[in-house]
C-alpha positions in Angstrom: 151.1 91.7 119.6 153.0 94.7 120.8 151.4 97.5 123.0 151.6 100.2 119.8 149.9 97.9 117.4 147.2 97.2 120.1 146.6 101.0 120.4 146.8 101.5 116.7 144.1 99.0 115.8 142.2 100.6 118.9 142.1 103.8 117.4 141.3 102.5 113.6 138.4 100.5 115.4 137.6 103.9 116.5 138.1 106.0 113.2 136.0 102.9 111.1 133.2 103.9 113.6 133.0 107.4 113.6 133.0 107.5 109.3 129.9 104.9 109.9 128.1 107.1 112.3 128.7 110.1 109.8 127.4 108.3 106.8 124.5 106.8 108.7 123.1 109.7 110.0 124.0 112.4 106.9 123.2 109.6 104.4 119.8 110.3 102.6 116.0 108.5 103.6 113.0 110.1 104.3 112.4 112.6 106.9 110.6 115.5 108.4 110.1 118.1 105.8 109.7 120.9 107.7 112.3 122.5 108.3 112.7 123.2 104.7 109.3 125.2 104.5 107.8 127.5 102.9 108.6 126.2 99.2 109.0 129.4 97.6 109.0 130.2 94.5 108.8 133.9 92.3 106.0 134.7 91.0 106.2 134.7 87.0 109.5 132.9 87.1 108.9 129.3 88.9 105.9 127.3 89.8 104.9 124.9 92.5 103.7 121.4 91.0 101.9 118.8 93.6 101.7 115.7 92.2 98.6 113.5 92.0 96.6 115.9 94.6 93.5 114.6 96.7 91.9 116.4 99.2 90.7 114.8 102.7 87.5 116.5 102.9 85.7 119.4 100.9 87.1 121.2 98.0 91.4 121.7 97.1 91.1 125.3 98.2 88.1 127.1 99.2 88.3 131.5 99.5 85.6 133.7 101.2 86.1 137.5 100.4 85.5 140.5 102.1 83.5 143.2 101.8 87.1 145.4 100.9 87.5 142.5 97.7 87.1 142.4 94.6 87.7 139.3 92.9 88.2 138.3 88.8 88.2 134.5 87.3 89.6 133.8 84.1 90.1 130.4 82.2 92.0 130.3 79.3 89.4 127.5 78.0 86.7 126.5 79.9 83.2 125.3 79.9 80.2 125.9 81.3 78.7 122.7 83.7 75.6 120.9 82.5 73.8 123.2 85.5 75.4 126.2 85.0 74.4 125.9 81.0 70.5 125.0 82.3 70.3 128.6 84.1 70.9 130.1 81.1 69.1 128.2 78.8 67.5 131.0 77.0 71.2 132.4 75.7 72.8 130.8 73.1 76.1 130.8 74.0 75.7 128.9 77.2 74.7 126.4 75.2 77.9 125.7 73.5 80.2 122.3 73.7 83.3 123.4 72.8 85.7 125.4 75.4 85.9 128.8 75.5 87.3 131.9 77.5 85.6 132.5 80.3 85.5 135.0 83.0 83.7 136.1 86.0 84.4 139.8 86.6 83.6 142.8 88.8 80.9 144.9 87.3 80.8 147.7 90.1 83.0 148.7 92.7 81.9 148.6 96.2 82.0 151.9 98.6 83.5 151.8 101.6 81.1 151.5 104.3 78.6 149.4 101.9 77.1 146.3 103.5 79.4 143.4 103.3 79.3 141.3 99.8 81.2 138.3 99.5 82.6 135.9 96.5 82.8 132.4 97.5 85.0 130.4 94.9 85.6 126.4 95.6 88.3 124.4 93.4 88.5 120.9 93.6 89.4 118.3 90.6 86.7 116.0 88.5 88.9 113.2 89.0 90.9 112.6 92.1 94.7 111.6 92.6 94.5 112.1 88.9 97.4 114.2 86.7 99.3 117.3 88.4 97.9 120.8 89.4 100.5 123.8 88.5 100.4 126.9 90.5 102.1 129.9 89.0 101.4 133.6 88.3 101.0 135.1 84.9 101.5 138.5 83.8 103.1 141.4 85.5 103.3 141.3 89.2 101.0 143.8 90.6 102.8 145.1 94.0 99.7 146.6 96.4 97.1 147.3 93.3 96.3 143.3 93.6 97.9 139.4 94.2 97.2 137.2 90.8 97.8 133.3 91.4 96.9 130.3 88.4 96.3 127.1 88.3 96.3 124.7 85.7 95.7 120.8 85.8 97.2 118.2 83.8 95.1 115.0 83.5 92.1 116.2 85.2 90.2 118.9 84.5 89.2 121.4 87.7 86.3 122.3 88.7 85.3 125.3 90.2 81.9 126.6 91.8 81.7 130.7 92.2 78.9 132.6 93.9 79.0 136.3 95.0 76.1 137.8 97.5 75.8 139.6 100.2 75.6 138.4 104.2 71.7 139.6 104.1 69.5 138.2 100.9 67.8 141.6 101.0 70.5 143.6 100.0 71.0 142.5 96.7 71.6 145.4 95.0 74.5 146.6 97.0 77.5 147.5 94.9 79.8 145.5 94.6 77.5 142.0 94.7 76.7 142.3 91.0 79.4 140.2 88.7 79.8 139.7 85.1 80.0 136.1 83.5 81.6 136.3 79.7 81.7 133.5 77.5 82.7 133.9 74.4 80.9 136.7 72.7 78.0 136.4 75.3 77.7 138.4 78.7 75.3 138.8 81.4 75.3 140.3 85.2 74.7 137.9 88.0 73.5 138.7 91.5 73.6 135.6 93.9 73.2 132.9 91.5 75.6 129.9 91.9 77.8 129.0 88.7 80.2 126.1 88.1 82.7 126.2 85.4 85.3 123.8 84.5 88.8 124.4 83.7 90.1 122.2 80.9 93.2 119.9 81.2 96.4 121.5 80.6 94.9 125.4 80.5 95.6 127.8 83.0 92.6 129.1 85.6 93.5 132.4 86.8 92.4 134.2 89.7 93.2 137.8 91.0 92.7 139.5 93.9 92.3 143.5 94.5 91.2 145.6 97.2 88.0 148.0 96.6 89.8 151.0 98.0 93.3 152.3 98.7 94.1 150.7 101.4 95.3 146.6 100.5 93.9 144.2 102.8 96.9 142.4 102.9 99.4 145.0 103.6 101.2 144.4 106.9 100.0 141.0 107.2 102.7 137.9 106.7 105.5 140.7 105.6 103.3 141.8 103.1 102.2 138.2 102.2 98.9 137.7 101.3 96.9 134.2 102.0 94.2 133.9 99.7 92.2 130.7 100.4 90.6 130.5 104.0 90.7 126.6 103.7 93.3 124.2 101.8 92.7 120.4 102.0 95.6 119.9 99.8 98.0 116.5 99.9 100.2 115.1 97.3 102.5 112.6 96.9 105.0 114.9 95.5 105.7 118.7 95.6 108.1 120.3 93.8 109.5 123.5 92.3 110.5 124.7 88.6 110.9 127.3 86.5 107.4 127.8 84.1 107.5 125.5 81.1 110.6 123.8 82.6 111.5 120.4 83.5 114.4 121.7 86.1 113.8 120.7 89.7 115.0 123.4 91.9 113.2 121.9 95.0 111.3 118.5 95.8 109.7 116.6 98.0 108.0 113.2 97.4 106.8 110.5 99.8 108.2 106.6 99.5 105.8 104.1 99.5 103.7 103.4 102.9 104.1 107.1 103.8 101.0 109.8 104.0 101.1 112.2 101.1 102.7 115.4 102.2 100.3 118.0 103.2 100.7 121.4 101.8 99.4 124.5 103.8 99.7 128.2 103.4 99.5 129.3 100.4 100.9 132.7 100.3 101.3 135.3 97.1 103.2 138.7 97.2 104.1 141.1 94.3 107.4 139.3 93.7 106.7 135.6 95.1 104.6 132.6 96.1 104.9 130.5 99.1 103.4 127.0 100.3 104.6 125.2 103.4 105.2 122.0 103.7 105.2 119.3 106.6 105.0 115.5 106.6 107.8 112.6 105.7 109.1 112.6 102.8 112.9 112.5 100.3 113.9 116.1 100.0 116.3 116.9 97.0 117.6 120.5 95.9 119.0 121.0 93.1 119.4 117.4 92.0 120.8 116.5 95.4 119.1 114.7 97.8 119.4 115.5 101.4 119.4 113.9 104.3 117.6 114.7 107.7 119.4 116.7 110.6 120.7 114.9 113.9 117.6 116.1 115.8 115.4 114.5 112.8 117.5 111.2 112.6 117.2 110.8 116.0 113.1 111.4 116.6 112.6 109.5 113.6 113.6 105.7 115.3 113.9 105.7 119.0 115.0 101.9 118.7 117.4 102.4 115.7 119.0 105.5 117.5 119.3 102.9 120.9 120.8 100.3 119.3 123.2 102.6 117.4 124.2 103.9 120.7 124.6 100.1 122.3 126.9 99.3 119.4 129.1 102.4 119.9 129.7 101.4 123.2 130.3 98.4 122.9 132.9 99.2 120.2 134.6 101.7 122.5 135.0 99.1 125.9 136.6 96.8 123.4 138.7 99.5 121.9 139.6 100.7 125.4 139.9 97.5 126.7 142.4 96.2 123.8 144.6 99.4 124.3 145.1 98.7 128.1 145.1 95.0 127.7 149.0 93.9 128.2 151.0 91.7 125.7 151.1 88.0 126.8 154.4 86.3 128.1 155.4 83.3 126.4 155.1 80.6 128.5 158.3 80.0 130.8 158.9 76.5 129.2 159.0 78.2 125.7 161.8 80.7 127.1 165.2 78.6 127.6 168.1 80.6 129.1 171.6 79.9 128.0 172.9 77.3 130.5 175.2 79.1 133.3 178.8 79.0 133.4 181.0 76.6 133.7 182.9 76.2 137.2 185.7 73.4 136.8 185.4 72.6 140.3 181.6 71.9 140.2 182.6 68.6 138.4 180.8 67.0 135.3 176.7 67.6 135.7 175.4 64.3 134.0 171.8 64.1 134.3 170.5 60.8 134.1 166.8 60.7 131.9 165.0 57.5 132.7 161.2 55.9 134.0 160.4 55.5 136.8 160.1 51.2 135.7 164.0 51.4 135.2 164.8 53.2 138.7 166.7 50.1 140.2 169.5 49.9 136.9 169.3 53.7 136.8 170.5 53.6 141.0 173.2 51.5 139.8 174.4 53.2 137.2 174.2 56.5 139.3 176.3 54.5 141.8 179.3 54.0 139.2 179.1 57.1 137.6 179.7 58.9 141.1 182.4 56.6 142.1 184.4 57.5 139.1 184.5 61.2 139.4 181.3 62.2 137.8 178.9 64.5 139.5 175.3 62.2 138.2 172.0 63.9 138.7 169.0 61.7 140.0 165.5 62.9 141.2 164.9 60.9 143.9 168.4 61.9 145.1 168.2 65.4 144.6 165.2 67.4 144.0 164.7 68.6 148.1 161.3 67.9 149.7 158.1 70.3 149.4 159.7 71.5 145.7 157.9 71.9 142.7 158.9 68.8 140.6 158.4 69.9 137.0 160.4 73.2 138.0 163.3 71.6 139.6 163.9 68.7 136.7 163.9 71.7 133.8 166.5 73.3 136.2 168.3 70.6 136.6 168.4 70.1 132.5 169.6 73.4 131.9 172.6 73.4 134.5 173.7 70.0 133.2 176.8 69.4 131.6 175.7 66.1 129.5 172.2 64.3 129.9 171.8 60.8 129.8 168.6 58.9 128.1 168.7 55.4 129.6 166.6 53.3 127.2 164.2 50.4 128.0 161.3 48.9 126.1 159.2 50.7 128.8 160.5 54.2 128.4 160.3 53.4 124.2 155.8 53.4 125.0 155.5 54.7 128.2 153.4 58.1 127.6 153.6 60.6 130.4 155.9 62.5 131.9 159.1 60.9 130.9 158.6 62.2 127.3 158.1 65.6 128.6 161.3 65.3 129.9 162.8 64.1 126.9 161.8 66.5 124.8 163.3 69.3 127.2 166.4 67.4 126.6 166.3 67.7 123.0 165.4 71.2 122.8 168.7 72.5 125.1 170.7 69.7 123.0 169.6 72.1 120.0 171.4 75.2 121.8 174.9 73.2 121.9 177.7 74.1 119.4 178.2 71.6 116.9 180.3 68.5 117.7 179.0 68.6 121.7 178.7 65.4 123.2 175.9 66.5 125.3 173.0 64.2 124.7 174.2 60.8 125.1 171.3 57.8 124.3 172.3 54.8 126.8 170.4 51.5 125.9 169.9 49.6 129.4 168.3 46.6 127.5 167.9 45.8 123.0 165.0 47.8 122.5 163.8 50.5 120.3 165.3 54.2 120.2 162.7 57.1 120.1 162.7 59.1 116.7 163.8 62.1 118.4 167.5 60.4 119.5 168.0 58.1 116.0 170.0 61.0 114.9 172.6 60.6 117.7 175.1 57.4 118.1 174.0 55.7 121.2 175.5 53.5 123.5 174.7 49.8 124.7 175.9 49.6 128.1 174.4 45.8 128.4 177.4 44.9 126.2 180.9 44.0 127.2 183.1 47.4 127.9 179.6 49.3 127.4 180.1 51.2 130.6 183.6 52.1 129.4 182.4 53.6 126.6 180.2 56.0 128.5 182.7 57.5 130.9 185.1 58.0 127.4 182.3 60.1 126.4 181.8 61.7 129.2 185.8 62.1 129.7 185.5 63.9 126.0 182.9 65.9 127.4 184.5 67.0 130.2 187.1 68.2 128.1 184.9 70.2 126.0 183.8 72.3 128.7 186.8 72.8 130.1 186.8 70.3 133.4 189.6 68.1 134.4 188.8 64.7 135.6 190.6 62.8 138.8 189.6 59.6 137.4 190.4 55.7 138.7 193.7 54.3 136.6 191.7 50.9 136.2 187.7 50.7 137.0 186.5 47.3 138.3 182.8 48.2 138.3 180.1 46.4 136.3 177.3 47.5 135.4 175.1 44.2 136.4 172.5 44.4 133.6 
């Protein structure tokens, strides 16, 4: 592998993980909702829906006005309680089962400076975690002259408890602590009595809010916000916003399963919009998209996911870093095979002489002859120097050869070791030689079998009469070849004694 495609996969390693960490941590799953609160919406445009509400403890939304409040009730269709109807028992119209408009009104307005008279007003649903509550505003906003919120429930029907009196029981007759309940054609003034009415499903419960002189008790409070209930148990397990009437989601926010509902807090009206905020865990989606958390968010949300993110980062980057330093391997040296040196005529002919170590004594014997003649024979024993590496001095001595010699024996046919090594270091330089070479030269010592490697090549049995000749004719040929003239014996009266 070469050094640039090292550092090119490096850097690929590197790209692969930053796309992951991207899509990992801007990918969608639940997550702090906070930082997308309030929900707003405008009033008499869009609507907040909460899904399935419950309440931890005590009513939805509770209010407690002021002395400087006046406070109206209206339901679209309502109906007197089963209590509320018994206080009035006398009146006919209380006594009436079908739903009807219904509203609990100012009859006087207080003075400023008049003891303190208050309107208590509770709302909480018949049936919990039942159906959806809508809250919206109706009709024209009102800027400072009031703050005008509704509510109306789908698949249970609220329920809401009203009672307007004054701090001290004595004062009774204050203005201001006298209300009018309507239903239907009938009417009648109530001073501290408490009354519970019921909202039915799917109509709207409106409630406005208006201060009893000129000066709004909401002005400069919350950017002219005004928060209307002094308690709000709300939770649901989805919040969302739409236009009235609409089934467009502009904002939403629903829990998965095993989360708390989300909590909703804050409910804030204006002359020109509504507010709730928000906070819990939770899929956000706006405008059809779903979003996912911010770093800070992914990070808070799993300590042990974020760590082990972080571990496998590293770890990518050593092994990136590491892989663009790391240097190419070298072929081993026995895989690289120089071209054999020059020829130099007055070196002689090179003949090395391949054999086992069982064969030494014929392989002395034929060194003997061979040197006699002319020839310049290689043996180990002979010439690799003391305190040498062996393996290193027997490949040099192959490649600086002139013609190699395989003497043959029914040993060296299944001996196993090194002597095969040799041989095939032999054949692989025998493979550099041009056509025609006689460079590898298979002498049989003894009749015995030829090694697969060497069938290809014509071999010589030097155990037979005029075998010896034979050999120094090749190696004569040889010689020729590359270029080195002989000083040979006219007539040779060696044998070879085999």
């Amino acid at each position: 592998m070469t050094r640039t495609l090292q550092i090119g996969m490096a850097m690929l390693a590197l790209t692969v993980a930053l796309v992951v960490d991207v899509w990992l941590i801007r990918r969608a799953e639940p997550h702090s909702v906070a930082e997308f609160s309030p929900f707003a919406a405008k009033l008499g445009k869009e609507e907040l829906i909460l899904s399935n509400p419950v309440s931890q403890e005590g009513p939805l939304l509770s209010h407690q006005g002021g002395k400087n409040e006046v406070v109206d009730v209206v339901f679209d269709r309502g109906r007197l309680s089963a209590q509320t109807a018994q206080l009035f028992r006398q009146e006919a119209w209380a006594q009436s089962k079908e739903s009807q408009t219904i509203s609990y009104t100012t009859l006087d307005s207080p003075q400023t400076g008049a003891a303190p008279c208050r309107t208590f007003v509770d709302i909480h649903l018949e049936s919990p975690r039942a159906g959806e509550i809508h809250l919206f505003q109706q009709g024209s906003p009102g800027g400072d002259a009031h703050r005008e919120i509704a509510l109306r429930p789908t698949g249970s029907r609220l329920v809401v408890d009203l009672q307007t009196a004054p701090d001290n029981p004595e004062e009774l007759n204050q203005p201001g602590c006298r209300k009018l309940l309507q239903a239907g054609s009938g009417r009648i003034p109530i001073v501290g009595i408490p009354l519970q009415i019921l909202a039915e499903n799917d109509s709207a419960l409106r409630l406005k809010f208006m201060p009893s002189s000129s000066a709004a008790i909401w002005k400069g409070g919350k950017k002219g916000l005004f928060e209307p209930f002094e308690a709000i148990n709300l939770r649901a397990s989805r919040a969302r916003v739409s236009p009235i009437d609409s089934p467009q989601v502009i904002r939403m926010v629903s829990t998965t399963d095993g989360r708390p509902s989300i909590n909703i807090d804050d409910l804030l009206i204006g002359s020109d919009e509504f507010r709730a905020a928000l906070s819990g865990v939770g899929m956000v989606t706006i405008d059809g998209r779903l979003v996912g958390p911010t770093f800070s968010e992914w990070i808070s949300a799993s300590y042990l996911r974020t760590g082990v993110v972080v571990f496998l980062n590293l770890l990518l980057v050593s092994a990136a870093v590491a892989l663009g330093r790391r240097k190419p391997p070298v072929r081993p040296r026995e895989c690289v095979i120089p071209p054999p040196p020059p020829v130099v005529p007055s070196d002689g002919l090179r003949v090395f002489l391949c054999h086992c170590s069982e064969d030494k004594a014929r392989v002395r014997q034929l060194y003997e002859q061979l040197n006699s003649d002319g020839f310049q024979p290689w043996l180990d024993e002979r010439d690799i120097s003391p305190a040498t590496l062996w393996d290193d001095e027997i490949q040099e001595a192959l490649r600086r050869s002139h013609a190699i010699v395989v003497c043959l024996s029914e040993i060296f046919a299944h001996k196993a070791g090194f002597v095969h090594k040799e041989l095939h270091y032999a054949l692989d330089i025998a493979l550099e030689q041009p056509d025609g070479a006689k460079f590898l030269i298979p002498v049989r010592l003894e009749d015995c079998e030829i090694p697969s490697g060497l069938r290809r090549y014509q071999w010589i049995n030097l155990f037979d009469a005029g075998g010896y000749e034979k050999l120094k004719t090749t190696l004569s040929e040889r010689a020729r070849q590359v270029g080195i003239e002989l000083n040979l014996p006219a007539v040779s009266t060696h044998r070879t004694g085999v």
